[in-house]
GUSETI-316299 format. One record per residue: x, y negated, z negated of N, C-alpha, C in turn. Coordinates in Angstrom, 3 decimals. Atoms other than C-alpha are relative to their C-alpha. Layout:
N
nc1 = X, nc2 = Y, nc3 = Z, cac1 = X, cac2 = Y, cac3 = Z, cc1 = X, cc2 = Y, cc3 = Z
...
***
This chain:
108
nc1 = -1.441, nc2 = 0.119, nc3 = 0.055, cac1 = -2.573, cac2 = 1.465, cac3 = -17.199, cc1 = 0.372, cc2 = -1.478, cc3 = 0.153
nc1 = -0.442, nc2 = 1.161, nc3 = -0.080, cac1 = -0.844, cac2 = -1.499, cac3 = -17.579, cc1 = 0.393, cc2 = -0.812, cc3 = 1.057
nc1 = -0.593, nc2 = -0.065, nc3 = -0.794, cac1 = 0.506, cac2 = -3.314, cac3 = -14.818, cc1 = 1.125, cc2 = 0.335, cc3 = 0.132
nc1 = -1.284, nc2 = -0.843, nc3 = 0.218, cac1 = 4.143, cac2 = -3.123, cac3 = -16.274, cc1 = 0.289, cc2 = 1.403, cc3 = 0.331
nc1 = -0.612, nc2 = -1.168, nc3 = -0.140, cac1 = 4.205, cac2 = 0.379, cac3 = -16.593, cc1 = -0.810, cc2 = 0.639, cc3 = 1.170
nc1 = 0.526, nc2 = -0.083, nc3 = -1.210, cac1 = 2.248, cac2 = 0.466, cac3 = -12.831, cc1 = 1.204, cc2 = -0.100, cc3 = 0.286
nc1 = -0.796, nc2 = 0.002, nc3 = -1.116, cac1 = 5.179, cac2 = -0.734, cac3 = -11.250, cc1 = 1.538, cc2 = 0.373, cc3 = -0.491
nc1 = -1.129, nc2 = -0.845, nc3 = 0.926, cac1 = 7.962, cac2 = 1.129, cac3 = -13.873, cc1 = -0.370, cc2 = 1.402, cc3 = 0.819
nc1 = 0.242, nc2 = -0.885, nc3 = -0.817, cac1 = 6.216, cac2 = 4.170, cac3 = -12.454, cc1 = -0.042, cc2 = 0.412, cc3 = 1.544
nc1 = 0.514, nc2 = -0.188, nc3 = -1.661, cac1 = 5.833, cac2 = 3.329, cac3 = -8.707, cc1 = 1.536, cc2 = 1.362, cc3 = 0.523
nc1 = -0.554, nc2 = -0.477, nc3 = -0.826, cac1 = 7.934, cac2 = 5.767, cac3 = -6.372, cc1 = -0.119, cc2 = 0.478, cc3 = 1.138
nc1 = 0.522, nc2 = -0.870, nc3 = -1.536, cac1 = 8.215, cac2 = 6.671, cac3 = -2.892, cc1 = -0.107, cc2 = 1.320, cc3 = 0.549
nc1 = 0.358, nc2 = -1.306, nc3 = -0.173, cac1 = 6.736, cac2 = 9.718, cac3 = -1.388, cc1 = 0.844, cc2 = 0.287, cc3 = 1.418
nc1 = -0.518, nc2 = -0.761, nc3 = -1.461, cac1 = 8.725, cac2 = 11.658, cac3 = 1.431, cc1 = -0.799, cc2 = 1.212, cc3 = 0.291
nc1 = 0.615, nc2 = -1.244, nc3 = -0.190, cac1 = 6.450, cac2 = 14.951, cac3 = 1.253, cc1 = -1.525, cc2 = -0.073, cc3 = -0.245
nc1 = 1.468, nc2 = 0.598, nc3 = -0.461, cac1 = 2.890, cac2 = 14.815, cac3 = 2.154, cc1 = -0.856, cc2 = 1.352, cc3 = -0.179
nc1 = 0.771, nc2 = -0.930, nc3 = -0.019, cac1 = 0.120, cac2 = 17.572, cac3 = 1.589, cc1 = -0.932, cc2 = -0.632, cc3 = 1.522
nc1 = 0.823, nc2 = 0.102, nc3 = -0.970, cac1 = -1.830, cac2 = 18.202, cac3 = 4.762, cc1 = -1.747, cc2 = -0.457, cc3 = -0.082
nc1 = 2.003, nc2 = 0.440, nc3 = 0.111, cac1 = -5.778, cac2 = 16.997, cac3 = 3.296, cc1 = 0.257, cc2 = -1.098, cc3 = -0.083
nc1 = 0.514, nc2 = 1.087, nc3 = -0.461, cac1 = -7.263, cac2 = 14.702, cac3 = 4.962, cc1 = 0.005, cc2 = -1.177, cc3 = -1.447
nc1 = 0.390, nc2 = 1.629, nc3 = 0.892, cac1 = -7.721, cac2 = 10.846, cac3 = 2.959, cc1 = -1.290, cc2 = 0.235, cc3 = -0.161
nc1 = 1.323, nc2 = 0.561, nc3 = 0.093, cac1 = -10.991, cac2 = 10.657, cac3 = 1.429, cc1 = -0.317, cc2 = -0.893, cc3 = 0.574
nc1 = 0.319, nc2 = 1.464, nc3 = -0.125, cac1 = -12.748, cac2 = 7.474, cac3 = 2.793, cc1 = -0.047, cc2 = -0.718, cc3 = -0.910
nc1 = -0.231, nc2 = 1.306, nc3 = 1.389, cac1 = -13.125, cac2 = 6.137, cac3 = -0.896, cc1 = 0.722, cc2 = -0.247, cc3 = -0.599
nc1 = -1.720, nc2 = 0.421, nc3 = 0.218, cac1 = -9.446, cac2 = 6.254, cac3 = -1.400, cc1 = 0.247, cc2 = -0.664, cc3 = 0.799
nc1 = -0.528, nc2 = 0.963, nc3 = -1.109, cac1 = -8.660, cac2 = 4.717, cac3 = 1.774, cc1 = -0.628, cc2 = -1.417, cc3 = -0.272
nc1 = 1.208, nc2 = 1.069, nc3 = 0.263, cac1 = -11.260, cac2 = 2.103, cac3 = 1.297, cc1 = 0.348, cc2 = -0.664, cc3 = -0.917
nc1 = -0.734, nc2 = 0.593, nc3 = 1.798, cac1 = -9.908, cac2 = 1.341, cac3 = -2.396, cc1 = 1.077, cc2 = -0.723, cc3 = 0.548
nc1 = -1.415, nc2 = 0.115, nc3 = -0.480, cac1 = -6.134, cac2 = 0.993, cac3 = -0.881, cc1 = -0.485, cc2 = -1.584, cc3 = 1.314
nc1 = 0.443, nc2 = 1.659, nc3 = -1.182, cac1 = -7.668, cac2 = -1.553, cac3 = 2.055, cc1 = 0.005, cc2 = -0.667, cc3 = -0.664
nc1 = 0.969, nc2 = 0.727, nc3 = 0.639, cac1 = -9.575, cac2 = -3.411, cac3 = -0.562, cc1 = 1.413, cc2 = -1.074, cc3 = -0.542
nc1 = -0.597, nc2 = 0.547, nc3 = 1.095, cac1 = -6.760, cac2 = -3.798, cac3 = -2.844, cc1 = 1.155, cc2 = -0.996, cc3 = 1.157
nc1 = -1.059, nc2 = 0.421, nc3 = -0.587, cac1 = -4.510, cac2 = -4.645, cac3 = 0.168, cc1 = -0.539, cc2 = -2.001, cc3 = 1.020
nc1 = 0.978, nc2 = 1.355, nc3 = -0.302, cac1 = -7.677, cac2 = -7.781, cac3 = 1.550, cc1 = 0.487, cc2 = -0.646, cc3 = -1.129
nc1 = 0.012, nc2 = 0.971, nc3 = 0.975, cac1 = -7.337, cac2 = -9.108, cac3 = -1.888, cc1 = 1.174, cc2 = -0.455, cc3 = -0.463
nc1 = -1.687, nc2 = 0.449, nc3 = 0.200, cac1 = -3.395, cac2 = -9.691, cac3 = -1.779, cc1 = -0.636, cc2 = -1.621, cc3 = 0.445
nc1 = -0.218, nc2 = 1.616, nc3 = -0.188, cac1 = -2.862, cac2 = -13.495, cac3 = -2.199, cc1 = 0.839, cc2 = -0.078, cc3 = 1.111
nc1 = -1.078, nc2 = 0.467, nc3 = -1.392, cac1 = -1.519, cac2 = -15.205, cac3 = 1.094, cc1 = 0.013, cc2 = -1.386, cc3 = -0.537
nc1 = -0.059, nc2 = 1.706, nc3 = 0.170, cac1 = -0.814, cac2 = -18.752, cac3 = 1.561, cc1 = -1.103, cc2 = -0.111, cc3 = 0.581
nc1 = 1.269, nc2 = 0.540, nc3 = -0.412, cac1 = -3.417, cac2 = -20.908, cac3 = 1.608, cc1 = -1.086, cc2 = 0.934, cc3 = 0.956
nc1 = 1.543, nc2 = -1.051, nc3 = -0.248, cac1 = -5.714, cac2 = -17.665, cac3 = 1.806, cc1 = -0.151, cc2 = 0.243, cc3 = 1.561
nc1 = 0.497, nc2 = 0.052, nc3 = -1.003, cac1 = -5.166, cac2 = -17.535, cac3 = 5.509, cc1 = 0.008, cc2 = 1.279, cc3 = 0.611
nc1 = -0.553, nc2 = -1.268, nc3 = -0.351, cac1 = -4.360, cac2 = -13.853, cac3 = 5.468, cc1 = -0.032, cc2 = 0.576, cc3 = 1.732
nc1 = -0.219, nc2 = -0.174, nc3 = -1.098, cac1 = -2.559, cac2 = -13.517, cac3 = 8.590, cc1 = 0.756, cc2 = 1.105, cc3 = 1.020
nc1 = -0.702, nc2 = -1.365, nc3 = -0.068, cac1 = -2.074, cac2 = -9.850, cac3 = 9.138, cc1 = -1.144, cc2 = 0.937, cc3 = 0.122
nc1 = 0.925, nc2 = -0.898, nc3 = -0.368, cac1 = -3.925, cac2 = -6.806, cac3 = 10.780, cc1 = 0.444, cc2 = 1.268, cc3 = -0.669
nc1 = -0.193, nc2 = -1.379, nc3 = 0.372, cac1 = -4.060, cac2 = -3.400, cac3 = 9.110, cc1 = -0.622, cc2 = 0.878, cc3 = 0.880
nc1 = 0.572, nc2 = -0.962, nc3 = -1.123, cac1 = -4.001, cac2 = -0.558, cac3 = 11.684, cc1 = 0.215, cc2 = 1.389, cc3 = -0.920
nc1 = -0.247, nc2 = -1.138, nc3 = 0.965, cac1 = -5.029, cac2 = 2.851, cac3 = 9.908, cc1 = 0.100, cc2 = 1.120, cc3 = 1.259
nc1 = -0.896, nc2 = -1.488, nc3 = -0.871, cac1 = -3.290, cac2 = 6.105, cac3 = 11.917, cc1 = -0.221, cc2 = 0.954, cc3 = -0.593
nc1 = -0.707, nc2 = -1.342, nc3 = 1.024, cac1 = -4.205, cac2 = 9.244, cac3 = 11.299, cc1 = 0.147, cc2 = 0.481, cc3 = 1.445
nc1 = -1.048, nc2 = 0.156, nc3 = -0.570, cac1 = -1.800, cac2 = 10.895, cac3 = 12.209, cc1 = 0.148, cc2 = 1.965, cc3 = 0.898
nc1 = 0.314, nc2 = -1.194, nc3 = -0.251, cac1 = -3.247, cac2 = 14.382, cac3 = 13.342, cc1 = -0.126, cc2 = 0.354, cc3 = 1.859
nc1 = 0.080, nc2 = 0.470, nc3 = -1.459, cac1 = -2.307, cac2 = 15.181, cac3 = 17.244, cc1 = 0.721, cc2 = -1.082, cc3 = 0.739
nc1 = -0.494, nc2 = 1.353, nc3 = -0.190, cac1 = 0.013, cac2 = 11.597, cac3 = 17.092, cc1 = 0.924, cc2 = 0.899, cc3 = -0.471
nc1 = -1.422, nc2 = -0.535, nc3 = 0.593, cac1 = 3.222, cac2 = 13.593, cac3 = 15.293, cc1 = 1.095, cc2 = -0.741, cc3 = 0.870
nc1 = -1.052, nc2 = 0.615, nc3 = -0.819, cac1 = 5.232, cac2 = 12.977, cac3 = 18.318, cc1 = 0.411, cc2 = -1.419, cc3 = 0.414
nc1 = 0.059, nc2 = 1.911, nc3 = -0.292, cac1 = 4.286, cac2 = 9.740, cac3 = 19.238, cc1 = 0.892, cc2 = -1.154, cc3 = -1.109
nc1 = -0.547, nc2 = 0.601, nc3 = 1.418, cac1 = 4.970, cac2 = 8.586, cac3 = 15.469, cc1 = 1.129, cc2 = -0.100, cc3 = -0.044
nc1 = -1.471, nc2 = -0.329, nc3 = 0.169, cac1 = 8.328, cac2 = 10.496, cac3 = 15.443, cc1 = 0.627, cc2 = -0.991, cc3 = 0.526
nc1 = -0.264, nc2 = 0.698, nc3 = -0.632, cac1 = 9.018, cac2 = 8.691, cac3 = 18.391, cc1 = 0.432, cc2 = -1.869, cc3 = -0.256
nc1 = -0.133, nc2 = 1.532, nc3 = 0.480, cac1 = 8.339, cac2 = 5.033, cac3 = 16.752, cc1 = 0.803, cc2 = -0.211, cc3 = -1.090
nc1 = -1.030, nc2 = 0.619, nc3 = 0.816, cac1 = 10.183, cac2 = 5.438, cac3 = 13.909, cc1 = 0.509, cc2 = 1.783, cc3 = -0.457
nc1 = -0.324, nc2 = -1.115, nc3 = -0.260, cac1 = 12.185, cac2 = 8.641, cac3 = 14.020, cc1 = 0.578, cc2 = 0.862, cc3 = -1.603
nc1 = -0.526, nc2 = -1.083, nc3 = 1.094, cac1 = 11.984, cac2 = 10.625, cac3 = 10.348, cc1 = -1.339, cc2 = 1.053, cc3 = -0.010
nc1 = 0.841, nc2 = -1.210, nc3 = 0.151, cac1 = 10.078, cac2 = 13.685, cac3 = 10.280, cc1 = -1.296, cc2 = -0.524, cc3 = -0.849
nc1 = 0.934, nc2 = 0.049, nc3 = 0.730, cac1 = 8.089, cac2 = 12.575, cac3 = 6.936, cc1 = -0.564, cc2 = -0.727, cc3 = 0.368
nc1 = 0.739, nc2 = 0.964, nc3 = -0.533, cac1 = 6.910, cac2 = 9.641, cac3 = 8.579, cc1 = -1.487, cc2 = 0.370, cc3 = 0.532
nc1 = 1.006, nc2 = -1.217, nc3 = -0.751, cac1 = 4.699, cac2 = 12.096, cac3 = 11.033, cc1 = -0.865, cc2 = 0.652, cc3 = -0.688
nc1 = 0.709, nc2 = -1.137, nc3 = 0.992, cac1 = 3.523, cac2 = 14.351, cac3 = 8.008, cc1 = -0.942, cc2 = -0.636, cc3 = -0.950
nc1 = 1.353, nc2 = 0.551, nc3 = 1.065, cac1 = 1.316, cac2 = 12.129, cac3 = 6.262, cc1 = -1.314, cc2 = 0.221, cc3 = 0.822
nc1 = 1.017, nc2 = -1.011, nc3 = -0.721, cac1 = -1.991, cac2 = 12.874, cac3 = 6.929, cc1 = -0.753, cc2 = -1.567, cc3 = 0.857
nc1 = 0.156, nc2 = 1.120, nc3 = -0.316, cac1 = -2.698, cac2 = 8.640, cac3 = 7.318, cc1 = 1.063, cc2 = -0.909, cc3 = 0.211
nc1 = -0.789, nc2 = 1.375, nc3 = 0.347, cac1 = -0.263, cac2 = 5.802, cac3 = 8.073, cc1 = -0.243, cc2 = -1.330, cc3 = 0.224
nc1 = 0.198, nc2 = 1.596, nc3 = -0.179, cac1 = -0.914, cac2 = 2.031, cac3 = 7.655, cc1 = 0.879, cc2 = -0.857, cc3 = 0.542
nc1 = -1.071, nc2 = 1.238, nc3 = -0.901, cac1 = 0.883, cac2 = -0.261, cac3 = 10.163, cc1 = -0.509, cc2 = -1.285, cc3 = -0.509
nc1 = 0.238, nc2 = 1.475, nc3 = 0.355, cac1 = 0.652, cac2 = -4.169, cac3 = 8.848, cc1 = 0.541, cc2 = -0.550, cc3 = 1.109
nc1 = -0.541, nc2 = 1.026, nc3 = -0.815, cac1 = 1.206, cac2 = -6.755, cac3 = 11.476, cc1 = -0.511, cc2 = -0.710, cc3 = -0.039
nc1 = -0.327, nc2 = 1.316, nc3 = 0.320, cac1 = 2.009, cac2 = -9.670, cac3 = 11.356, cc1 = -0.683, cc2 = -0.919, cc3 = 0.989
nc1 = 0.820, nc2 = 0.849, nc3 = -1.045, cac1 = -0.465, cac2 = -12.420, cac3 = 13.337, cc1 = 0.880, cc2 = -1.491, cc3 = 0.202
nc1 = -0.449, nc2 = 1.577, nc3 = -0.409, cac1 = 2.161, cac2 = -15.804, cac3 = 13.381, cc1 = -1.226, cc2 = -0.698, cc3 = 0.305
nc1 = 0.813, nc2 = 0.947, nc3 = 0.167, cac1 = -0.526, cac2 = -17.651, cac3 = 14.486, cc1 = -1.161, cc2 = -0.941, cc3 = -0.405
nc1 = 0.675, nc2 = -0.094, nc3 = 1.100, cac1 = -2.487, cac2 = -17.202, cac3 = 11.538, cc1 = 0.639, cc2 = -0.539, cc3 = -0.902
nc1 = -0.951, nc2 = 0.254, nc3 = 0.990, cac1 = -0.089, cac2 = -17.808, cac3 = 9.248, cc1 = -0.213, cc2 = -1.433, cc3 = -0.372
nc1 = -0.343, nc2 = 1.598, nc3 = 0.400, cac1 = 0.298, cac2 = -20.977, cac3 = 6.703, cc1 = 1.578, cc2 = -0.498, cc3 = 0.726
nc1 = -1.254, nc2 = 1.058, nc3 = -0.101, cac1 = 3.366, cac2 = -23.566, cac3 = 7.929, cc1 = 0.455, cc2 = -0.721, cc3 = -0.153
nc1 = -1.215, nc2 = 1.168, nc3 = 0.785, cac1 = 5.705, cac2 = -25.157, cac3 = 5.661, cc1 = 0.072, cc2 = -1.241, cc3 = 1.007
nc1 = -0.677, nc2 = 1.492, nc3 = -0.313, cac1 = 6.399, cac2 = -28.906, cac3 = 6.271, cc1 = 0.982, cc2 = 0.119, cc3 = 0.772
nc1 = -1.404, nc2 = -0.156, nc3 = -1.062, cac1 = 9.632, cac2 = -27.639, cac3 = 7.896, cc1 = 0.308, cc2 = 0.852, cc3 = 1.014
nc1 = 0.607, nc2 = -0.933, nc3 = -1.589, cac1 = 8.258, cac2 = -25.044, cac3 = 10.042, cc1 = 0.002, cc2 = 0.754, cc3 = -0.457
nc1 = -0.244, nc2 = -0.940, nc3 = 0.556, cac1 = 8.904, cac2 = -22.238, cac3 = 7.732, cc1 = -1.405, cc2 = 0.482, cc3 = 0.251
nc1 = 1.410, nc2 = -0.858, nc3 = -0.181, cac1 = 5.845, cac2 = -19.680, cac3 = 8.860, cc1 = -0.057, cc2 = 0.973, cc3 = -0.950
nc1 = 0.024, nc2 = -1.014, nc3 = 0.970, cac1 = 4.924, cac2 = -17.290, cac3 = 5.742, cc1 = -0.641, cc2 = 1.052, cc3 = 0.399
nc1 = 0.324, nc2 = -0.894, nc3 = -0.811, cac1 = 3.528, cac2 = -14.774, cac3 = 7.973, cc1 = 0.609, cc2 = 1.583, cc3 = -0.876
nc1 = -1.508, nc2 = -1.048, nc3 = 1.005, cac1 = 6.719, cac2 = -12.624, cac3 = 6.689, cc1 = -0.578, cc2 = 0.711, cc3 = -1.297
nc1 = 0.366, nc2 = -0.217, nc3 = 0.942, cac1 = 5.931, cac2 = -13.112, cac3 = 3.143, cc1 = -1.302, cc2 = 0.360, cc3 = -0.356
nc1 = 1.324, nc2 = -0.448, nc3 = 0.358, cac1 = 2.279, cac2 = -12.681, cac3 = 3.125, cc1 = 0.001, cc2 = 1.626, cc3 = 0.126
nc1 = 0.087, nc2 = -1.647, nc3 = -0.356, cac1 = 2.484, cac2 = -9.062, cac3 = 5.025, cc1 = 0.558, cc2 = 0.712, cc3 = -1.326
nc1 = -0.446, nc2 = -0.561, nc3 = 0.617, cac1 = 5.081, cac2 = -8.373, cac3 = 2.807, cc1 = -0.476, cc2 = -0.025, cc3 = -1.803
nc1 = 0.948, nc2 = -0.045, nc3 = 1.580, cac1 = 2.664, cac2 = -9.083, cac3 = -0.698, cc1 = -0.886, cc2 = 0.996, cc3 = 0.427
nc1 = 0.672, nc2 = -1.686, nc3 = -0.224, cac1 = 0.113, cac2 = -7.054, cac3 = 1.228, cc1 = 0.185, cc2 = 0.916, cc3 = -0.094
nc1 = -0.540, nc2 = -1.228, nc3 = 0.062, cac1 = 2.294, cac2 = -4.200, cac3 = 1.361, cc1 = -0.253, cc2 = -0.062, cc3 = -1.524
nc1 = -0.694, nc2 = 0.034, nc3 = 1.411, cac1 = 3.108, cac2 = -4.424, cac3 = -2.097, cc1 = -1.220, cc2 = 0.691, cc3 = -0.778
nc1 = 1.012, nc2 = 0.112, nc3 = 0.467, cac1 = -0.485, cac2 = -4.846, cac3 = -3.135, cc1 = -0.646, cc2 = 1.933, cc3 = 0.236
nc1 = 0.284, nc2 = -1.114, nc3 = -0.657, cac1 = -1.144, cac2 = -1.941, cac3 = -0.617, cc1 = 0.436, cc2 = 1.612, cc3 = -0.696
nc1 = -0.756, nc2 = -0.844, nc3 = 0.649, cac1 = 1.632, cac2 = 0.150, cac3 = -2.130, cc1 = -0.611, cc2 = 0.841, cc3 = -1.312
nc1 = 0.363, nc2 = -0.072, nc3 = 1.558, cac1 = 0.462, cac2 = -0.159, cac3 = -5.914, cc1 = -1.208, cc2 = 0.317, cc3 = -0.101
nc1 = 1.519, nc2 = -0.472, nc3 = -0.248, cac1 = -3.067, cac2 = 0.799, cac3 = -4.798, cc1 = -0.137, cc2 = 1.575, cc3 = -0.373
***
């Protein structure tokens, strides 16, 4: 598939089937989400993988929509600041990097 019509197609999922993640899907989705361009390559961001089996409440709790809970995995990105490249003017891309990871992550 093209990339164009990759990200013509993308949409977000609210409804989740209960089977488990393969590992060589998950694994793919990491991969693709390591090889997101950062600044000056310093990729300054941790991927925490959740599953989410026995955690429901907890989840609910952190960010409070039902579907959130019902996936069977969720990927938290955070953000390391002191990893991060820093602009001449202090500008830290921390931000923007996570947020290409996602992206990368997403389209996986």
């Amino acid at each position: 598939m093209e990339f164009s019509e990759l990200i013509r197609r993308r949409y977000s999922v609210r409804a989740y089937k209960p089977d488990p993640v393969e590992d060589e899907k998950l694994q793919q989705v990491l991969e693709a989400a390591r090889l997101a361009p950062t600044a000056a390559n310093r990729q300054p961001f941790q991927l925490v993988v959740i599953h989410t089996a026995g955690r429901e409440d907890e989840l609910k709790r952190i960010y409070g929509r039902d579907w959130f809970a019902q996936a069977p995995i969720v990927i938290a990105a955070c953000g390391v600041p002191d990893r991060g490249w820093v602009r001449g003017d202090g500008k830290n891309y921390t931000d923007v990097d996570v947020a290409i990871v996602m992206d990368h992550l997403i389209l996986a």
